[in-house]
C-alpha positions as MATLAB code, in Angstrom:
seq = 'XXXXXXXXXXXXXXXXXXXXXXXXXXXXXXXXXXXXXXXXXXXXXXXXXXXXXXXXXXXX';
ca = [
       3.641    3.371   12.711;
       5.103    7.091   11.709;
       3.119    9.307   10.778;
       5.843    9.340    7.754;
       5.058    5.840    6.863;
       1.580    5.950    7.474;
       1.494    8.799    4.667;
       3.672    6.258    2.518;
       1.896    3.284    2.299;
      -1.540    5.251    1.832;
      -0.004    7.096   -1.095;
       1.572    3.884   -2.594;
      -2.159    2.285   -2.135;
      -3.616    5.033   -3.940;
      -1.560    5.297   -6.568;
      -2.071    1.297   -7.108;
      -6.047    1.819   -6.842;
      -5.801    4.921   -9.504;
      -3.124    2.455  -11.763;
      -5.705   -0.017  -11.949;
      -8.657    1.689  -12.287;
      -6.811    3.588  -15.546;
      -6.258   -0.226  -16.536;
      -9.910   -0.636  -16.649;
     -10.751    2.186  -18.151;
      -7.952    1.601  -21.464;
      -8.289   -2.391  -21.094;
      -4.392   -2.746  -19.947;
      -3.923   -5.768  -18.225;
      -0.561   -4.863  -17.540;
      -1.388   -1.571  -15.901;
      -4.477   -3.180  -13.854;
      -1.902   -5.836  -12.193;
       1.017   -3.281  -11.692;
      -1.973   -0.972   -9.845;
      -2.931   -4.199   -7.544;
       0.549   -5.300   -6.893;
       1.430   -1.872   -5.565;
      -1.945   -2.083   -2.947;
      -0.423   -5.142   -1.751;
       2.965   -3.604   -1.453;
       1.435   -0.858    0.649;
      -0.890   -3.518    2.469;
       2.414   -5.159    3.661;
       4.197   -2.339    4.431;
       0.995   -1.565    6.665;
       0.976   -4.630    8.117;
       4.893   -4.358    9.260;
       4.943   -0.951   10.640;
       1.782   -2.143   12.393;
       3.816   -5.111   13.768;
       6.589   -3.029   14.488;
       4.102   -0.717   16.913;
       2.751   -3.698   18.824;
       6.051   -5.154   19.683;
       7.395   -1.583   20.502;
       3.967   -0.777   22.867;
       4.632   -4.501   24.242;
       8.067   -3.737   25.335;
       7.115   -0.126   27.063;
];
């Protein structure tokens, strides 16, 4: 994973986490399920890059 897109998806994951917490805090469903959708958006984006990596250190 880049060091570009590792700084991506752990800005889009915090970002979700503070979106959500906000939600708590003003009782906005809305905002609290925006805030988790965009961890999961970074989780996947994680999850590819990491992907990405193992196939790239399989085929060196």
């Amino acid at each position: 994973m880049g060091l570009d897109d590792k700084a991506k998806a752990a800005a889009k994951n915090l970002e979700g986490k503070t979106q959500e917490a906000v939600g708590k805090m003003t009782d906005n469903k809305e905002n609290q399920a925006k805030g988790k959708a965009k961890q999961v958006e970074a989780e996947a984006r994680k999850a590819g890059e990491n992907a990405k990596d193992g196939v790239k250190d399989a085929i060196d």
